[in-house]
C-alpha positions as a printed Julia matrix, in Angstrom:
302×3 Matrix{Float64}:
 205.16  63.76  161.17
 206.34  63.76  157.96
 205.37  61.27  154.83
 206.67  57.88  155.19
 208.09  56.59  151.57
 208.97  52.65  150.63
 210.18  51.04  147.63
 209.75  47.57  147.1
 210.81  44.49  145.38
 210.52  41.09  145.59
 213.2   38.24  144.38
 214.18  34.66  144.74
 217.91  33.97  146.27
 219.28  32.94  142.96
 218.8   36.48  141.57
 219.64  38.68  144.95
 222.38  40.38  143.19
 219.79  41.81  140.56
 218.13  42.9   143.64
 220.89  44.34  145.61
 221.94  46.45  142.71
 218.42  47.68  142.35
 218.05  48.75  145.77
 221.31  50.52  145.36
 220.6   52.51  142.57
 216.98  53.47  144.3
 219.19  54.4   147.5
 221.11  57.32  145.12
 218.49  57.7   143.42
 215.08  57.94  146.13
 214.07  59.06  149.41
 212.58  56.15  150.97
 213.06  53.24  152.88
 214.22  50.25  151.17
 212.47  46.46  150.93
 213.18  43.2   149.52
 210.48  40.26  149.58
 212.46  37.23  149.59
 210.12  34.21  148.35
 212.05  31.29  148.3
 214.65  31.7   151.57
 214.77  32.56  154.93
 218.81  33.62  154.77
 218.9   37.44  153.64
 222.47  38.86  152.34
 223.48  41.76  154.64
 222.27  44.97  153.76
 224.32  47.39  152.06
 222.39  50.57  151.95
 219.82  49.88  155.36
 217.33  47.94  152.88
 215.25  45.69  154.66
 214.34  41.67  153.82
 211.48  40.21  154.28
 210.17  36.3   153.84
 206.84  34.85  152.87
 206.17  34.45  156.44
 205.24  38.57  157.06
 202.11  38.21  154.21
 199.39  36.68  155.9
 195.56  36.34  155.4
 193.09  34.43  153.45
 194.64  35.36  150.56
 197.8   35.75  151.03
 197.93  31.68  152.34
 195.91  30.9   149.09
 198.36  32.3   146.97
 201.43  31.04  149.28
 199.55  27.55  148.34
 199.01  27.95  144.81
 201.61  28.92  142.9
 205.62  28.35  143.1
 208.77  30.0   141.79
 207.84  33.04  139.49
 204.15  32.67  140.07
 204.87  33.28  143.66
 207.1   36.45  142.7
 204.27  38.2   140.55
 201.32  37.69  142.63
 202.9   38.29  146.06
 203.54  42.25  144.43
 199.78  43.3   145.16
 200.1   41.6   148.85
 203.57  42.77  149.65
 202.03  46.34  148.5
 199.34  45.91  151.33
 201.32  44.88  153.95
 203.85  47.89  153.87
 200.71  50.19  153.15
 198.92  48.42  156.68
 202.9   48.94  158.51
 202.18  52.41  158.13
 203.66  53.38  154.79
 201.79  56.08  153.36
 203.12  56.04  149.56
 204.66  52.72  148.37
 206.26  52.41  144.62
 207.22  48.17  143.38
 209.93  47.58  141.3
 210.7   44.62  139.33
 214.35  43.52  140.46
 215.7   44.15  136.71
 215.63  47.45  137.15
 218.31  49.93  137.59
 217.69  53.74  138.53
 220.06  56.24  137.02
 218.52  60.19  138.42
 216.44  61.36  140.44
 213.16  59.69  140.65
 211.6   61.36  143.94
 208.81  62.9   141.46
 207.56  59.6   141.61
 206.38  59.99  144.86
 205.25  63.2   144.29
 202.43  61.6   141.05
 200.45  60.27  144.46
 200.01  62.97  146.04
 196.6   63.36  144.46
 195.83  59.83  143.22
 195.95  55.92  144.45
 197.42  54.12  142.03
 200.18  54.9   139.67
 200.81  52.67  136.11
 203.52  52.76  133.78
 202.94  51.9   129.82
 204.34  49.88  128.26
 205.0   52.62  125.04
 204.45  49.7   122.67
 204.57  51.19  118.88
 201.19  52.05  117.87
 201.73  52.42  113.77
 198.8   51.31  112.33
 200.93  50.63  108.97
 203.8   48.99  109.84
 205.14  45.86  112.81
 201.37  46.06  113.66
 202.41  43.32  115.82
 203.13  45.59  118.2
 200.28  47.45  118.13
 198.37  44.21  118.81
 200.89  43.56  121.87
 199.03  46.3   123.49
 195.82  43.89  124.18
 197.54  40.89  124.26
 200.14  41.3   126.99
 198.93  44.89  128.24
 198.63  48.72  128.12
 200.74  48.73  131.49
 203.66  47.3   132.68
 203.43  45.27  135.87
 207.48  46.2   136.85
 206.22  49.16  138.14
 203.47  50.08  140.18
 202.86  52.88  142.74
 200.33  52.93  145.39
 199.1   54.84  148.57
 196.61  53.49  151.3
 193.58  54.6   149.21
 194.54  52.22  146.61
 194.78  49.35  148.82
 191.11  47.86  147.39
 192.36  47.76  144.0
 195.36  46.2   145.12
 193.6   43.92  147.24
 191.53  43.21  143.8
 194.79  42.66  141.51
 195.81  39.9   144.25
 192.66  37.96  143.85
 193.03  38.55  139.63
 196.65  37.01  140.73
 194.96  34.4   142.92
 192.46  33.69  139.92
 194.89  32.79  137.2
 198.07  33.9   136.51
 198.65  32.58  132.82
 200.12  33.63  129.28
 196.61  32.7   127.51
 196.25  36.17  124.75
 192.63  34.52  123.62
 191.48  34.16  127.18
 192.55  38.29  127.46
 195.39  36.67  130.22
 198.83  37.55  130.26
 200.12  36.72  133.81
 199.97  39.52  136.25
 200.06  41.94  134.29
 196.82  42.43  131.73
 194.78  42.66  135.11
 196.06  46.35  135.35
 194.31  47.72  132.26
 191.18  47.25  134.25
 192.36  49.34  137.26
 191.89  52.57  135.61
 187.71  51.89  134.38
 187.3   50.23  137.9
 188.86  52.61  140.58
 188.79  56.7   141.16
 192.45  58.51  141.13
 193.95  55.82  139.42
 197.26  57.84  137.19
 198.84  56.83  134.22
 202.55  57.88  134.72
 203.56  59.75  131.19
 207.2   60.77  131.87
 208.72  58.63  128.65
 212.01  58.45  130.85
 210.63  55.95  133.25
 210.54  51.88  132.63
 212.68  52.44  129.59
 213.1   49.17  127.89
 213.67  47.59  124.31
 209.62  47.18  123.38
 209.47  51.17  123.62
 212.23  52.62  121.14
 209.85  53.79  118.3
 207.48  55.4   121.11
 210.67  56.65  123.38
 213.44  57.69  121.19
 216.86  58.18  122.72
 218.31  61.48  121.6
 221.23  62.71  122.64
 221.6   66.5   123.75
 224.77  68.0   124.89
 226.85  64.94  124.97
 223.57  63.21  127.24
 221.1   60.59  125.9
 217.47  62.0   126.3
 214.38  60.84  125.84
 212.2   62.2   122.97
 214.95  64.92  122.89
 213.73  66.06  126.6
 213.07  63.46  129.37
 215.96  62.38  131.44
 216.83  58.79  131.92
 214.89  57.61  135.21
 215.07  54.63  135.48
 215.55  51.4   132.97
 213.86  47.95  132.66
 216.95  45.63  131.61
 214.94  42.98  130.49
 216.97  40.46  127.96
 214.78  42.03  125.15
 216.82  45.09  126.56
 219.84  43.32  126.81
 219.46  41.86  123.23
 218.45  45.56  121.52
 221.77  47.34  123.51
 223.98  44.5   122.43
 223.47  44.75  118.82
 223.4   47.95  118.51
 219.55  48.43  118.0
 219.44  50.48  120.9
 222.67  52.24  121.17
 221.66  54.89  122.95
 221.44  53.27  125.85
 224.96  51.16  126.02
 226.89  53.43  128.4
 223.45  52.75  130.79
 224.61  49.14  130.45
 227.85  49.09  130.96
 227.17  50.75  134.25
 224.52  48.64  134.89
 226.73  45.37  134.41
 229.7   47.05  136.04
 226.71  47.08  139.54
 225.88  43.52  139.01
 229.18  42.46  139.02
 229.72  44.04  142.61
 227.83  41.38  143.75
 228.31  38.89  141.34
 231.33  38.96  139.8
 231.06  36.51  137.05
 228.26  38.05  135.3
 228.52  38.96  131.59
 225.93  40.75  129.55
 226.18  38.21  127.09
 224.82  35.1   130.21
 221.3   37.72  129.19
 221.21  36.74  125.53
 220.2   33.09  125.85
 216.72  32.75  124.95
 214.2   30.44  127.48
 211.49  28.2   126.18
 209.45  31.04  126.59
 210.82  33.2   123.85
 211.18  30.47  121.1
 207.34  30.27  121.68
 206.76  33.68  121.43
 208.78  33.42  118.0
 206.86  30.99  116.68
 203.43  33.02  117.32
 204.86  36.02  115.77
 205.7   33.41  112.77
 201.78  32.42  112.69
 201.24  36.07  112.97
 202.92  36.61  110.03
 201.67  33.54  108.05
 197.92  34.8   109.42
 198.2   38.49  108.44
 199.78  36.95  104.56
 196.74  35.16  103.95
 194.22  37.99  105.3
């Protein structure tokens, strides 16, 4: 009997179309079966490549129902990722990769599968600049928000106890607090690797592209194709709006012809999406603004 393979997501119904495009670009792109966590509806969309929708209802446990109690809306989304992890591991899933919905896969990515073959649990870095000389606040974004990204995450059944311990991190506090060493879901992971055996830090600068890694992941192009560091293929890329926003003016333009066909996706299943609808900023970024500005103001009078 051979391997059985799963990617995973998980979404709300206001953003399916982010997830149906992901899940078709993983379908090209991956050998495995396809799943959706669906937290906030029990009406799915019908498939269009065999991908499978799940609600809230199919995570249960002590845990689980303490989280399905605690938090709401995006809460909900990043700490059901550990327990939606476990319960396609426990369906009989031997190798299981999550993927934030905002991601879009663009070659082949099977390798991915083949990094846990001889470990538990793969993590993906974040590739934040690390000059010590200049836009140090980057280098200090790797302990406040995290040495991994949480959009990705790869596990097989030996790495179900560390998932099992992410959830109850999740279940703990899930919270943008940088002196309290919190950043949602996500600063939890640098832990994994001092904690837990076989745990793998994926190094192929080609996956979880994004706009915080262009010093670290330069886009070069060879022979009319846009490479990273001159020699990784494109895998896959994390179209956050800080990804959006770099493309767009022309930080990152490298990566635009990734966008358009990553916009020309979304609007297969919603039509009236623009790239520009990514560019408004939320609450949440003016914030972070205004603690870069008392970075700034800090690091003046050090």
């Amino acid at each position: 009997m051979g391997v059985k393979t799963a990617v995973c997501t998980i979404t709300t119904k206001s953003h399916f179309f982010k997830s149906r495009s992901l899940l078709r670009s993983a379908h090209k792109h991956l050998h495995a079966d396809l799943f959706c966590l669906v937290t906030d509806d029990n009406q799915f969309p019908s498939p269009v490549c065999g991908e499978i929708y799940h609600s809230l209802d199919v995570l249960s446990g002590s845990l689980a129902g303490e989280v399905k109690n605690k938090y709401t809306g995006n809460k909900l989304r990043w700490a059901c990722k550990p327990l939606y992890m476990m319960y396609l591991l426990g369906a009989g899933y031997d190798k299981v990769i999550y993927v934030d919905n905002d991601i879009c896969f663009f070659s082949s990515a099977n390798f991915l599968f083949d990094e846990l073959d001889n470990t538990s649990i793969l993590l993906a870095p974040h590739f934040y600049p690390t000059d010590t000389r200049k836009d140090q606040h980057w280098l200090e974004a790797n302990y406040r928000v995290g040495l991994y990204n949480a959009g990705f995450i790869g596990a097989t059944s030996k790495g179900f106890p560390a998932l099992e311990w992410w959830a109850s991190c999740c279940l703990y506090n899930i919270k943008k607090s940088a002196w309290r060493g919190l950043f949602d879901d996500q600063k939890y992971l640098d832990l994994l690797p001092v904690i837990y055996d076989d745990v793998k830090v994926l190094k192929h600068k080609g996956c979880n592209v994004a706009g915080w890694n262009m010093d670290m992941c330069p886009r070069i192009e060879v022979d009319g194709q846009i490479y990273i560091d001159g020699r990784w293929p494109i895998v896959f890329i994390h179209f956050t709006p800080l990804t959006f926003r770099n493309i767009l003016s022309y930080l990152d333009i490298g990566l635009s012809s990734y966008l358009e066909e990553y916009v020309n996706n979304l609007k297969k299943e919603q039509p009236q999406f623009t790239a520009t609808s990514q560019l408004k900023r939320s609450l949440n970024d003016y914030l972070l603004y205004f603690r870069h500005i008392r970075w700034r103001i800090i690091r003046f009078f050090e």
